[in-house]
N, C-alpha and C positions, 0 to 999 in steps of 0.2 A: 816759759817751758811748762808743757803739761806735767802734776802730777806721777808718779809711776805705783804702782799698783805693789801691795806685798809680793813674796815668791810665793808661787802655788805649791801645793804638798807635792809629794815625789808622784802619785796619780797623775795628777795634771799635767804638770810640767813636762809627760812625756808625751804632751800632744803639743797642738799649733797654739802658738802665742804670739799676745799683741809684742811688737817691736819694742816697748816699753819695758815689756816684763824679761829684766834682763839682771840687776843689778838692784831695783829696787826692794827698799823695806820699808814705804810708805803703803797709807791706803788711802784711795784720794776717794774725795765727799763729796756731793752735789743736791741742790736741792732745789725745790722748784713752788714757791708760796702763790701763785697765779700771776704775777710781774715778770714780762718777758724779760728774761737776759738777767733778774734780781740775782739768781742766785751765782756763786761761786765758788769754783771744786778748791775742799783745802785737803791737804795733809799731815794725816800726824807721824810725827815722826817715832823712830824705833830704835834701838840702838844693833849691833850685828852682838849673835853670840859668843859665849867667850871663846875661847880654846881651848882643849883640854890635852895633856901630856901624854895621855893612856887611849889608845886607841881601841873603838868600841870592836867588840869577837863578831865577825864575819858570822851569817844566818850558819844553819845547819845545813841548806840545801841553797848556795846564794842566787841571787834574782838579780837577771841580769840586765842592764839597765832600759834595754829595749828588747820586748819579747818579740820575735819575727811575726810569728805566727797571729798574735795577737793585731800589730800593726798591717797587717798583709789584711786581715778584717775589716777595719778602720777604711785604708785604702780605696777598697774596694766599696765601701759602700759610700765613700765619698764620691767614686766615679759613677755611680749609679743614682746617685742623687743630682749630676751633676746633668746627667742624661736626661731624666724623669723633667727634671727644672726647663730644658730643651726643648720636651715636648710638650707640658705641662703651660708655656709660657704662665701668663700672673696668677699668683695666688690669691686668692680671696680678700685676704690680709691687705694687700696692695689696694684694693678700693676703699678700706678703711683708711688707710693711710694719705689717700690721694682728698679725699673729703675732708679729714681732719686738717691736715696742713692747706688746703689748698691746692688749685690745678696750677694756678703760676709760680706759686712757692716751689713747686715738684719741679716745675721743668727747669726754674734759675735753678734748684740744687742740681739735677742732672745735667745741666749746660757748664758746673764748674769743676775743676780740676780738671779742665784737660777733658768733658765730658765722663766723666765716671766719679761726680758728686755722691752719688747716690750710693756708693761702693764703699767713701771716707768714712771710717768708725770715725765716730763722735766721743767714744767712751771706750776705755781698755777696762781688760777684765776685772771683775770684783770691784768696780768703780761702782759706789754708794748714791744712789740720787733718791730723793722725794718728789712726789709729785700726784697730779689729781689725776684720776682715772675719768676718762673723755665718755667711754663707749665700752662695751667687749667685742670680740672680733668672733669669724665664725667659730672659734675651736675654744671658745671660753677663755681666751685672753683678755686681762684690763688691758686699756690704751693711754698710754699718757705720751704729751707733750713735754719731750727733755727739756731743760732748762736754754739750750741754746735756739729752742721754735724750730728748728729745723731737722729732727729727728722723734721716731718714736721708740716709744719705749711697750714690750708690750710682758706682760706678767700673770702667772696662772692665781684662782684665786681670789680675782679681785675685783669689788664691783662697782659700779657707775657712781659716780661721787665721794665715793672714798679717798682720804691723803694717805696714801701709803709710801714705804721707804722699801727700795728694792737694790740689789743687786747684781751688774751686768754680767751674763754669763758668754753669750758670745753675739755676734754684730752679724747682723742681714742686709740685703739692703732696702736701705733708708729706716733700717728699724732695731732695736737689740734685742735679746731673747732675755729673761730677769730672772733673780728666786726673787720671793715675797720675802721679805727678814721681819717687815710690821706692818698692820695696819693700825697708823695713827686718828682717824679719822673714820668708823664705819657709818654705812649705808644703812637707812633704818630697814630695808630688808634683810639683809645679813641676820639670820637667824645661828648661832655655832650650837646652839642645843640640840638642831635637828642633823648636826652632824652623828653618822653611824659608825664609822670605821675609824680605829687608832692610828691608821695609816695616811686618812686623810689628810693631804700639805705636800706630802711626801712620795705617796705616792702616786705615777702620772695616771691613773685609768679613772678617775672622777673628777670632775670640775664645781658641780653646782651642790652638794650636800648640804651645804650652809644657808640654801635655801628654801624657801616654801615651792612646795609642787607646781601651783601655780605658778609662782613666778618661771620655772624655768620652764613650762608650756610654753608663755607667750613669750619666751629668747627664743624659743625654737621656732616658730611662728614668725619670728622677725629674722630668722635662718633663711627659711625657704624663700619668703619675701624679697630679701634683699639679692640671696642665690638668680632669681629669676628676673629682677631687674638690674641684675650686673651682667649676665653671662650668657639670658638668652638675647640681648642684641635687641630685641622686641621693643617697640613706643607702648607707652604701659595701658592704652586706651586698649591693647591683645592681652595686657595679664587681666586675670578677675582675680578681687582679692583675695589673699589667701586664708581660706579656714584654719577655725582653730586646732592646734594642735591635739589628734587622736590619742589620748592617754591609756597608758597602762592601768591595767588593775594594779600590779606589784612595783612597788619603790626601789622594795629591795628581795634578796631570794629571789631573783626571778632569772637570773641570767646560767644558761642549761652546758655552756663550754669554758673553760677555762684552759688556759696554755702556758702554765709557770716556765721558766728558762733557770740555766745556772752557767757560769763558765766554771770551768778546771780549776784548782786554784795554781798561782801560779810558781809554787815552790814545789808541786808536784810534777807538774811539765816541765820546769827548769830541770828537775832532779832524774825525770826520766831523757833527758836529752843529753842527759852529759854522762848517763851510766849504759852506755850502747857495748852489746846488743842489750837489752833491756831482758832482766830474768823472765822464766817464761810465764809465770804470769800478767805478764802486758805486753803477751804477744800473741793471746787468744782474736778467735776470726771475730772481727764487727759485725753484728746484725742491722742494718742499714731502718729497717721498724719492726718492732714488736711491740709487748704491752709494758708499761714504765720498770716492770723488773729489767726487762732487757732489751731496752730502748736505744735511738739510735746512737750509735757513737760507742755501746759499751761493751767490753768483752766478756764473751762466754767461757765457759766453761774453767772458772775459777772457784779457788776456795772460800767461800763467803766468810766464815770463822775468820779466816784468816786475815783475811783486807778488812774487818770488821775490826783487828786486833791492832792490825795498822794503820789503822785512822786516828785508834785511842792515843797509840805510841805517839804517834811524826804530829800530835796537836791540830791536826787538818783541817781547815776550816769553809764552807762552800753555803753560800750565799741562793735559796731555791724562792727565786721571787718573778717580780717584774724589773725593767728597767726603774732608776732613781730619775726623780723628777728635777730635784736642784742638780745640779753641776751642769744642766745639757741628754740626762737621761745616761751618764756616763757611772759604771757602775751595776750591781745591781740589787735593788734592795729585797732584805728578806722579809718574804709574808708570809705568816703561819695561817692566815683567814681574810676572807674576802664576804663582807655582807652582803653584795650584791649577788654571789653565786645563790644555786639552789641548796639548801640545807643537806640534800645528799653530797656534793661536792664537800661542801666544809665539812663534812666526819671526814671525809676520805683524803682529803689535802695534809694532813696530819703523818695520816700513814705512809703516802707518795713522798713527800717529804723527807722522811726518815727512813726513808729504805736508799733515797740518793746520799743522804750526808750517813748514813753509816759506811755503805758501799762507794763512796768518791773513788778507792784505788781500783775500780775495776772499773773505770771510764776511761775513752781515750781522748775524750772533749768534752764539751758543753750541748748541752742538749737541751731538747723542749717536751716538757711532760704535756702526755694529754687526761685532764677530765672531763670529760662528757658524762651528764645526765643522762639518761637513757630508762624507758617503761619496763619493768619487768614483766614475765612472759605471762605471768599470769594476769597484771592489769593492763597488760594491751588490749586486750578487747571485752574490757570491762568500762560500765559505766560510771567516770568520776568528776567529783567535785573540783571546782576550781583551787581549791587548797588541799588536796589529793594527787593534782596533776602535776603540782609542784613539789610533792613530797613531803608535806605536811599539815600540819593537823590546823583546824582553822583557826585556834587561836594562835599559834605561833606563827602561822602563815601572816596575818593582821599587823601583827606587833612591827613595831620599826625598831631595829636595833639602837642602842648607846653607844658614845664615842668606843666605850672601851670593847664595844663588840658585844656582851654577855653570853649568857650560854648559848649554842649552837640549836635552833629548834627541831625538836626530834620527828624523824620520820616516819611516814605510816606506809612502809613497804612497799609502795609502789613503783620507789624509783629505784635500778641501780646507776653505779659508778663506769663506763667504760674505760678503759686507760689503754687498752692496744688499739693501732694505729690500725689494725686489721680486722677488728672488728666493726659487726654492723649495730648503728643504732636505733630504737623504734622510736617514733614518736605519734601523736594521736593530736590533730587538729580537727573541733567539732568531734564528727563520727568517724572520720577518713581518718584509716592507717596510714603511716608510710616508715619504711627500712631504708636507712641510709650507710656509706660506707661510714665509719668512722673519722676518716681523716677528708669528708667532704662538706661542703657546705650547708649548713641548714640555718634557720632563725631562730636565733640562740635567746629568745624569750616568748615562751609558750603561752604565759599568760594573756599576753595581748593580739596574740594571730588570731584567733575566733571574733577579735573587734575588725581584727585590719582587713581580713578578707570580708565580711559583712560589709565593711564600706567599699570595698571594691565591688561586690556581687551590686548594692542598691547604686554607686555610682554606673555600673553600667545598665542597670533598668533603667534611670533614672532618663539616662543621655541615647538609650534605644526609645523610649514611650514621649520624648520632648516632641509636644503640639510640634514646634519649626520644623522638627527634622520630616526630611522625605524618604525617610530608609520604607525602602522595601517591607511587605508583610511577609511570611512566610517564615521557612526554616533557618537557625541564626544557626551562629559556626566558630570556632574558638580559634585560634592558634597562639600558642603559648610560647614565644622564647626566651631562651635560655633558661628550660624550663627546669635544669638540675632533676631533681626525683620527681616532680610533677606536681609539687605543690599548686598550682594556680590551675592544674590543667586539671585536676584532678576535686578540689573544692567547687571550682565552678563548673564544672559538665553539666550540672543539671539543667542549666540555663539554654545549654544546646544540643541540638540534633548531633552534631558531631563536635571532637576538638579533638585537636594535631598538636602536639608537643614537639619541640625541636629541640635540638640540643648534639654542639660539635662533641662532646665526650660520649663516648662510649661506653664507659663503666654507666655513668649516670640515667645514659638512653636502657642499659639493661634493666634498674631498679625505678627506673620511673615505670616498666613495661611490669617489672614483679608489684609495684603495688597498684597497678589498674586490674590486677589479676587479684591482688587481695581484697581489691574493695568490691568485686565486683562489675566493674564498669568496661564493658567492652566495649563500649561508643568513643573509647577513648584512645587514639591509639600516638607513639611515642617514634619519631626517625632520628637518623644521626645525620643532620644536617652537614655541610658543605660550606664554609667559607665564602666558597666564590659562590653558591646558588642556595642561598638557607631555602627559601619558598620554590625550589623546584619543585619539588612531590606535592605542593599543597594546590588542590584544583576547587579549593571555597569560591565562589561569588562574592566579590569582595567588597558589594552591596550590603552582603548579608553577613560580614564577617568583622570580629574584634580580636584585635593583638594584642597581648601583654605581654611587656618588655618588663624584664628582672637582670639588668645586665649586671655585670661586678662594677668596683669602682669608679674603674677607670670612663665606663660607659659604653655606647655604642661607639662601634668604629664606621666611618665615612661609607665604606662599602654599604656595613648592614642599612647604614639609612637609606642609602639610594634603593636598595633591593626591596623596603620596607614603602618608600613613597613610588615606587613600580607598581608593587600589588596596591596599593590603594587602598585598604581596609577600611571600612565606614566608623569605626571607633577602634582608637588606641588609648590603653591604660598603661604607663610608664609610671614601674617603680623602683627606688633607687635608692642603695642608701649614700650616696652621694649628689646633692642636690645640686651642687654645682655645676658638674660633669651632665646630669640631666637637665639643668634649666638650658642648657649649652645647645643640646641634640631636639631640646624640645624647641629653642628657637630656630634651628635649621629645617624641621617638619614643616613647623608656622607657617614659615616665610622665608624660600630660596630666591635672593636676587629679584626682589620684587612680588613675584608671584604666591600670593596667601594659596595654599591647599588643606590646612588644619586650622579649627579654630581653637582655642582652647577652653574650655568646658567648665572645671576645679581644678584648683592646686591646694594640696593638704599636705601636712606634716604628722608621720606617726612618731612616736614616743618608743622604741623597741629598746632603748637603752638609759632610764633613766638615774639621773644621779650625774650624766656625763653630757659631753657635747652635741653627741651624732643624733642626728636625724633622719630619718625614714621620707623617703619626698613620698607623693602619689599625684600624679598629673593625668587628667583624661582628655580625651583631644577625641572631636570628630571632625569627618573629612567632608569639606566645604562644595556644596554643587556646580561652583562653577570652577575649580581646577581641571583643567584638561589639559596639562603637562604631560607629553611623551617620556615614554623611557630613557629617549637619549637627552631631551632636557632636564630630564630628573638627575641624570649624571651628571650634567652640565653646570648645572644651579649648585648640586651639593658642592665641589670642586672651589668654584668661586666664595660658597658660603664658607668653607671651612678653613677658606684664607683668610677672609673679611672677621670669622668669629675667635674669641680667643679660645685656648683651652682653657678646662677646669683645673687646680690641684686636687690632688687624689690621695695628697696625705692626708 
């Protein structure tokens, strides 16, 4: 009989648990020396607590053992996970897993119990194993081989030959999710000096701090690599190798948005649900967005003194972080600084901060603060230094922080702090303005976009002026989608007589239109595409025309490719910050159902986030002279391809 796991704290306990965790007050051990099957889970035992006579005084405000509202959360995003997983088919992870173990080890486990092998946790919760790290996976997980060979185990954290001891947090399938408890054995690149932040371990927004710069270039380099021989389907004699990974200037200070969360706590909602009607102080109207004084979720027009006096009284306490990285991301932990942000954000995180944990009783939920970096109006159209545009001075911009964080490096006025939802932000790439909404998307590390369009602007000379190609002389022609404020459509104009911005959002299509108007650039102009015909209004020569694709996550959808291998475009530039999802769409362009129409040109990896897992793809593809695919085959092929290919995960 397997081991049984201690009880979880009263936290835990009020979610799902192993069948195991019922009764027990063991904690079972496992360990894994490189000999298949060597090791064996033991138990130590515990004795149960005493009794006691005097029963402990009931809270001031009691919590009651299942919060609805809280689980109704929960719920729901388990149903939306369950969807995502649906359409999503395999995760990345999965090809790690299928390599390591084996292709015929994978299908004996899924051919047993009944076919749903691969579903049987091997391990209940907090169940302790040792073991060697095999690989890391695309999201900076170690991998290791459980001690029974037939499951993985995978852990943040931890690197390639390392013996580390982990504990299970919750079971996937064919794999368990870990915390790191030790590393017994490090890797001679494990650097912990060049860790920056006191939060690092703990919490989830960094993976690789612990290492040298370089080293995590080439994991990310062996990201896109591996993205593009899993997912685009392709014989690898169509990928060309993949370049090295485009580096940041900035390590750290460089990232321009930050989004803290907090929930309620919950002796305050307990205590507002059970005193109805609730005084009128928390029965003020909701502002649904504003700026973090009165953000969403919190009610107006109350007395600040006064909730400021009952917070001191009732001991309140409210947690203004990110998700926690150990238990499953369950919780959330408090961070007062973030080295990676820009040095304007960290003064300002302080004070956002303390204007929520003073004011908790004039919240009617949890909420998500926004910081945005933002130019101030005077150095928007002033010419600045690359440690300028980040807000500081260039020796504090240089320096790499210490674990314990140290001072915050002071700013040279150029940046402010945005925090309403409704305001607009500036930003300055190169010489091009551009004004975004606040709560829209942009690329939330400045420093390195003057690299990454530069190799986008010479990758498309580079793949227009190739001896091979037969493109047409004459005038060249852009079309940008999803082109958000116009970023791409708006850096590269110069290369063409015209360029066309698409984009289905219409707030977006208006301030891509205001900053071709502030740069100048009327060759440029912006429509609000159509779903079902994004390239109707666009009449380019599609001899003489290149696309750049910036789609979200999730990627292009079936439609837009088909519409995109219609028009035929003589060069496509796909960039992604999901490589998977791109190596995916990039394999369907290639080759539908036999018929090559794209070849592919480079694949590269930019660096916009470093310190963490994600990478930036950039793929350029030109269009092959002998495709002469109709429209209604181009429908036809994508259909069939997009059965035959799997999807990406887009977590």
């Amino acid at each position: 009989m397997a081991p049984t796991p201690p009880p979880s704290p009263p936290s835990k306990k009020a979610r799902t648990q192993h069948p195991a965790e019922t009764n027990g007050h063991a904690e079972p051990t496992s360990s894994a020396n490189g000999d298949a099957g060597a090791a064996q889970a033991t138990a130590a035992s515990s004795s149960s607590a005493p009794s006691t006579s005097a029963a402990a005084p009931p809270p001031l405000y009691p919590i009651p053992r299942k919060d609805k509202s809280f689980f109704k959360k929960v719920k729901a995003k388990e149903k939306a996970r369950e969807s995502a997983l649906a359409k999503t088919g395999e995760e990345p992870i999965w090809f790690d897993i299928v390599e390591i173990l084996g292709k015929e080890e994978v299908e004996r486990i899924m051919q047993a119990d009944g076919g749903k092998g691969e579903w049987v946790e091997r391990f209940p919760r907090d169940t302790i194993v040792e073991g060697r790290v095999r690989r890391l996976s695309a999201h900076g997980l170690g991998l290791i081989v459980a001690p029974t060979n037939d499951w993985i185990l995978a852990v943040p954290h931890a690197l390639p030959g390392e013996l580390v001891r982990v504990r299970v947090d919750r079971n996937e399938r064919l794999y368990s999710h870990c915390d790191l408890v030790e590393v017994l054995e490090k890797s001679e690149e494990r650097r912990d000096d060049l860790v920056g932040c006191k939060y690092f371990g703990d919490c989830p927004g960094c993976q690789y701090q612990m290492l040298p710069y370089e080293a995590q270039l080439k994991i990310k380099q062996d990201v896109v690599r591996n993205a593009f021989a899993h997912f685009s389907k392709l014989p690898s004699s169509s990928i060309p190798p993949t370049l090295p990974t485009l580096p940041s200037p900035l390590q750290y200070s460089y990232r321009t948005k930050l989004t803290p969360h907090f929930e309620l706590p919950l002796s305050l909602a307990n205590f507002r649900r059970q005193h109805e009607p609730a005084p009128r102080r928390w029965r003020g109207a909701v502002s649904k967005k504003g700026n973090n004084g009165t953000a969403n979720n919190q009610i107006e027009g109350v007395d600040q003194d006064e909730l400021e006096q009952l917070t001191k009284q009732w001991g309140l306490e409210t947690d203004v972080g990110f998700n926690k990285l150990k238990g499953g991301g369950r919780g959330i932990l408090d961070i007062e600084d973030c080295p990676i942000a820009t040095p304007a954000i960290r003064q300002a995180m302080p004070v956002e901060r303390a204007k929520v944990k003073a004011n908790i009783n004039s919240w009617r939920a949890g909420a998500t603060l926004l910081l945005r970096d933002s130019f101030t109006t005077e150095a928007f159209g002033a010419d600045l230094s690359l440690a300028e545009a980040v807000g500081a001075t260039a020796a504090a911009h240089l320096q790499a922080p210490t674990r314990d964080g140290g001072p915050i490096p002071a700013t040279v006025g150029s940046s402010e702090v945005i925090t309403s939802y409704r305001s607009v932000v500036r930003e300055k790439v190169e010489s091009t303005l551009f004004e975004t909404p606040s709560n829209s998307f942009f690329q939330n590390n400045r420093s390195v976009l003057p690299s990454l369009v530069a190799y986008v602007r010479d990758a498309i000379l580079t793949a227009r002026n190739d001896p091979s190609s037969t493109s047409e002389e004459g005038d060249q022609y852009l079309v940008d989608t999803y082109c958000g404020s116009g970023l791409f459509a708006l850096l590269l104009s110069p290369l063409f007589k015209e360029t066309a911005g698409v984009e289905i959002s219409a707030e977006s299509i208006e301030y891509a239109k205001r900053n071709a108007a502030l740069n100048s650039l009327p060759s440029v102009k912006f429509l609000a595409g159509n779903a079902e015909a994004i390239f109707a209004t666009i009449a380019y020569p599609p001899e003489r025309t290149t696309v750049v694709i910036d789609p979200p996550r999730k990627g292009c959808d079936e439609e837009f490719i088909r519409q995109l291998s219609a028009l035929g475009p003589k060069l496509v530039v796909y960039v992604s910050c999901n490589v998977h999802t791109q190596a995916r769409d990039v394999g369907m362009m290639v080759g539908l159902n036999g018929e090559d129409r794209y070849e592919i040109v480079s694949v590269r990896g930019a660096d916009l986030f470093p310190q963490t897992h994600h990478v930036e793809g950039v793929c350029v593809l030109r269009k092959k002279e002998t495709s002469k695919m109709t429209v209604e085959e181009v429908a036809a092929a994508t259909a069939v391809q997009a059965e035959q290919a799997p999807e990406a995960a887009v977590a």
